[in-house]
N, C-alpha and C positions, 0 to 999 in steps of 0.2 A: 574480653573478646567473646569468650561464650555468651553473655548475655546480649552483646551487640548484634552478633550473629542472628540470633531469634530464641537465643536461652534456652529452657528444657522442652521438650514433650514426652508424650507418653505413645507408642504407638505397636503394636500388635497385629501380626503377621505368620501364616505357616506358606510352605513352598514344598514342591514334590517334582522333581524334573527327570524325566526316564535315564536310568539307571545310577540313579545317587537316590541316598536316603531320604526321607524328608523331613523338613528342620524350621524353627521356629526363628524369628525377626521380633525381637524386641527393640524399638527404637526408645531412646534416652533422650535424645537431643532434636534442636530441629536439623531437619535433613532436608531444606528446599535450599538449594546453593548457598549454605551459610555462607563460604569463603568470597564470595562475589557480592554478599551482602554486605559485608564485615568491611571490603576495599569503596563501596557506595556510602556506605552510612558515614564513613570516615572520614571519605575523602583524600582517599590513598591514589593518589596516581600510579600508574603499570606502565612499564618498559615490556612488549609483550614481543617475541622474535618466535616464530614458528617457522620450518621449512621439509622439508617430502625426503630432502637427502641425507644419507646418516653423516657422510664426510664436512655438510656444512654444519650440522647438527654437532657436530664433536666443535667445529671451531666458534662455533658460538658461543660454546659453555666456554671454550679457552680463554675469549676475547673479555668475557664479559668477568671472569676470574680475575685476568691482568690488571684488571681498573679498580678493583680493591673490590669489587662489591662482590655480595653472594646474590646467585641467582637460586629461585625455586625451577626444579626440574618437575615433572609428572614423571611416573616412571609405573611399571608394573610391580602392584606387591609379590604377585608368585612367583614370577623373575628376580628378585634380589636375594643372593645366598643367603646372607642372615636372618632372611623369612623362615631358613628352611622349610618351606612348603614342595611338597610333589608337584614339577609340571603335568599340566594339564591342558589340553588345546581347549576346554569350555570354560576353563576359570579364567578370569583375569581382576584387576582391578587398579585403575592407574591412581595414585596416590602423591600427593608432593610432598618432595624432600627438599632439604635446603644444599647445594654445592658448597661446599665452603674451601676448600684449594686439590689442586692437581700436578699432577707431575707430568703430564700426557698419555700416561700408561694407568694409573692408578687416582681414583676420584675419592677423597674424602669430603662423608657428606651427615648433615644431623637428619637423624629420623628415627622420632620419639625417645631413643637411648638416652641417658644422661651422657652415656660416651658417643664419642667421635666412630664411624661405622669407614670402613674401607671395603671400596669393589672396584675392578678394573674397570676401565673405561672399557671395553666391548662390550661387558655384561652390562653395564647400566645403557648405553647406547641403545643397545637390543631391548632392551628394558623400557625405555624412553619411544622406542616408535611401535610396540605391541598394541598401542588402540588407532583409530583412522584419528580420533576426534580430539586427540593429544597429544599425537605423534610428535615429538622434537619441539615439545612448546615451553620454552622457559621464560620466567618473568622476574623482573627484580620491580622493586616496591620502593617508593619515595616515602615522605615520613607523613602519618594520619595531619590532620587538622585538628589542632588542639579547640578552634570552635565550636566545631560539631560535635565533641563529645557529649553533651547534654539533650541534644536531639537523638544522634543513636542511640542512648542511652534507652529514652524512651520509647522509641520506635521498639527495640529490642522490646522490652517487656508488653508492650502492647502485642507484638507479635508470638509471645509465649501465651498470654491470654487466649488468643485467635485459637490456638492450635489445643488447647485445653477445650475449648467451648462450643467453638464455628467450625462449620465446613472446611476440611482441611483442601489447599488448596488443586490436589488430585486426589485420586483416591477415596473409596469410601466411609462416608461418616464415621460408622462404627467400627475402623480402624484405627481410629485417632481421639487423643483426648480421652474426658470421663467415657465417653461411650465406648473406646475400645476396652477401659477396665470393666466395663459391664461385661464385655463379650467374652473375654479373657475369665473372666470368674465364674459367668454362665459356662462356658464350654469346657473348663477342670473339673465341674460334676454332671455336665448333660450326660444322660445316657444314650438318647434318640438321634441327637444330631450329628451327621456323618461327620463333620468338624470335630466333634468334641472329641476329648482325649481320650475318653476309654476307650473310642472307633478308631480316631486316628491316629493315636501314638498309645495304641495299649502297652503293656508290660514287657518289655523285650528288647531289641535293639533299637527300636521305633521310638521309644522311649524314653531310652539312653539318650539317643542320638538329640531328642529334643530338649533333654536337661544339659546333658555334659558336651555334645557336640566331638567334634572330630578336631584334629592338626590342621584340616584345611576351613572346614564350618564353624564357627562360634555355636554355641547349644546358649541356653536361658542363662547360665552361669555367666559365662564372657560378655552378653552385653550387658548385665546388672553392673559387673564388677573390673571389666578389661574393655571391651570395647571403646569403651569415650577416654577421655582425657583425667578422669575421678573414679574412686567407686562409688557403690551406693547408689547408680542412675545418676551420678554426678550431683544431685540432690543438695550433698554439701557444698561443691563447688559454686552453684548458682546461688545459694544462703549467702556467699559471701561477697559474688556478685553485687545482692542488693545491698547489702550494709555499704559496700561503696557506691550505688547507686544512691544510696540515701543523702549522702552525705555531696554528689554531683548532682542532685536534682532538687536538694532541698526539701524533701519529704521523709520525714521522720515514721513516717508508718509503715514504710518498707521494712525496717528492721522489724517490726511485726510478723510480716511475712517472710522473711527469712529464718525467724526462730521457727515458723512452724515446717520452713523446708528443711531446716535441721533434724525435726522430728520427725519427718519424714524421709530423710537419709540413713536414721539409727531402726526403722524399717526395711527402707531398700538390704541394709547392710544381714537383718534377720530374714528375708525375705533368700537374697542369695544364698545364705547358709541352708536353707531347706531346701533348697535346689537340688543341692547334693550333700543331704543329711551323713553327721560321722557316723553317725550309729546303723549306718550302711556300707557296711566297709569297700565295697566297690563302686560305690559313688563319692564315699568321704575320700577314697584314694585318689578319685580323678577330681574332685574338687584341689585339692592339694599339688596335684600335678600341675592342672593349669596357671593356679596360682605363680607355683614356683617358678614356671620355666617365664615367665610373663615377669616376676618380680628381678630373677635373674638379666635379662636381655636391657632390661630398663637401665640396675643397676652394674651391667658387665657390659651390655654390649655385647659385639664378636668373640671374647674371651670366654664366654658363655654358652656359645655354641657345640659343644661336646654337650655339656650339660643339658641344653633344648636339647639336644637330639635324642639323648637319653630317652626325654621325657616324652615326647612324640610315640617315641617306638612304644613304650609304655603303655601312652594311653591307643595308642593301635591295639594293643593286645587285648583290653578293656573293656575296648568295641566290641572286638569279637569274641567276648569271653558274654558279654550282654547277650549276642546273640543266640549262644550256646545257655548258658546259664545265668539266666536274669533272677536278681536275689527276691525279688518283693512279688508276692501273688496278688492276683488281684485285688481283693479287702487292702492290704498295705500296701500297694499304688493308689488305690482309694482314698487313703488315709491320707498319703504323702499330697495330692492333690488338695484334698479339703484344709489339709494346712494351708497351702501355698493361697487358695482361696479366702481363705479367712485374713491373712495379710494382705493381700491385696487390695482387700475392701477399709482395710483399716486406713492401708496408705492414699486412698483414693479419697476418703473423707477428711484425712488433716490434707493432701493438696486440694481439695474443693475450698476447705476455711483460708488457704493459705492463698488460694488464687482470687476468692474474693476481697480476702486486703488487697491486693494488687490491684484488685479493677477499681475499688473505692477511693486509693492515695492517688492512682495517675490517670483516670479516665476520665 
């Protein structure tokens, strides 16, 4: 499904919105409506029910439960308890979960956990109409076309090319693709350009914020390592993608190109760890935080939630221990930088060799 979607990219991003910190967008994957790609390329038929009222919105989910099927809900991530995220009336993000049964009070539903997650039915309700453009929309899915998998196949990987190479389809060039790691490895040692990190995320909470991030913001760490569906930029995921691509499209040189996205997943994976160096004890601590509460919830679930909370509060303290007393003076933010640069240019040379197997076996 990754690779059918539109497989990996690479893309780079800062943000700054009055009165929240500002924080860095490392994109891993493609992000132009994979999921609408994924039901096109497939040839998945949708059962699509949307409605404005919460009361039909509750018996829709009921109706559609009764008939054995699971339906995908959209629902608000800061709205669902087991986020534990702070509300906030500027954040939001509707995300889909899958309903899997109810009782009329109480909805059990999968999302991302290997466990089964429980929320009342108000809370997800309320959860479910927090956007205009998702409000109460739930879909159940008929089964892919076993023909088209050879065509999506390809489409996918030609569209990982695009996004590597071309004009990405919003947004500026030098956001996306090889060009965004230029820009990205330019601005960790420019010292003139207001972009670049010793201006715009010097040594201090600025800093923090854009390596290790916040309980509500992802920093640099969470999308190498937590944000997608893998770690490593999912890197390895995609490597494995094509070995089964190879073997559905009949091109043997794809597994080419996947050994060298393996090679470049065992970067992503040293790339993260310098994010938040141990030999920094208050970045190797919030590396280890994130980590856990994020390894925890996967493999607990809501039984885990004491323990996320723990961790949350923690790295709150973190923050503002950053902003009081940040451990690295300038020269060793320097440093830490010039690392992070030098991997980056590495991993951007084996995905250049790896991307051009790809363009040579299926273009």
């Amino acid at each position: 499904m990754l690779g059918v979607s539109g497989g990996i990219a690479f893309g780079y991003f800062t943000f700054e919105y009055k009165g929240y910190l500002p924080h860095v967008s490392l994109l891993t994957r493609n992000t132009f409506d994979p999921f609408n790609t994924i039901l096109e390329r497939l040839g998945i038929a949708q059962d699509v029910q949307q409605t404005n009222k919460a009361d039909v919105a509750v018996t829709n989910l009921q109706n559609v439960l009764e008939t054995g099927l699971y339906p995908l809900a959209w629902a608000d991530y800061f709205s669902m308890p087991y986020n534990d995220l702070v509300s906030d009336h500027a954040m939001w993000g509707m995300m889909p979960i899958l309903a899997v049964k109810s009782d009329g009070k109480t909805v059990t539903v999968a999302d991302r956990s290997s466990q089964p997650l429980e929320v009342s039915m108000e809370t997800l309700t309320q959860a479910r109409g927090r956007v205009k453009l998702d409000k109460y929309r739930l879909m159940t899915l008929d089964a892919p076309q076993p023909t088209k998998l050879a065509g999506a196949v390809h489409k996918g990987i030609c569209q990982t090319i695009k996004l590597f190479t071309e004009q990405p389809p919003k947004g500026a060039r030098d956001n996306f693709g090889f060009a965004a790691y230029e820009k990205l490895s330019d601005m960790l040692l420019n010292t003139r350009n207001k972009q670049s990190w010793e201006r715009y995320f010097p040594p201090g909470v600025r800093m923090y914020h854009a390596l290790a991030g916040s309980p509500v913001q992802p920093g640099m760490y969470d999308w190498v390592n937590i944000w997608g569906s893998a770690d490593g930029a999912e890197r390895g995921l995609y490597a494995d993608f094509l070995d089964e691509a190879a073997l559905i499209l009949k091109k043997p040189a794809l597994k080419d190109s996947a050994e060298m996205f393996r090679e470049s997943y065992q970067l992503w994976l040293k790339f993260g760890d310098a994010i938040l160096p141990d030999d920094v004890p208050l970045l190797g601590e919030s590396k280890k935080l994130i980590q856990k509460k994020y390894d925890l919830f996967i493999d607990k679930g809501n039984d885990a939630l004491t323990e996320i909370k723990k961790s949350n509060g923690r790295l709150r303290e973190l923050l503002k221990k950053s902003e009081e007393d940040f451990p690295l003076s300038q020269t060793e933010a320097a440093d830490l930088r010039s690392n992070l640069r030098d991997l980056l240019l590495k991993i951007s040379e084996v995905e250049q060799g790896a991307i051009d197997v790809l363009q040579t076996a299926v273009l």
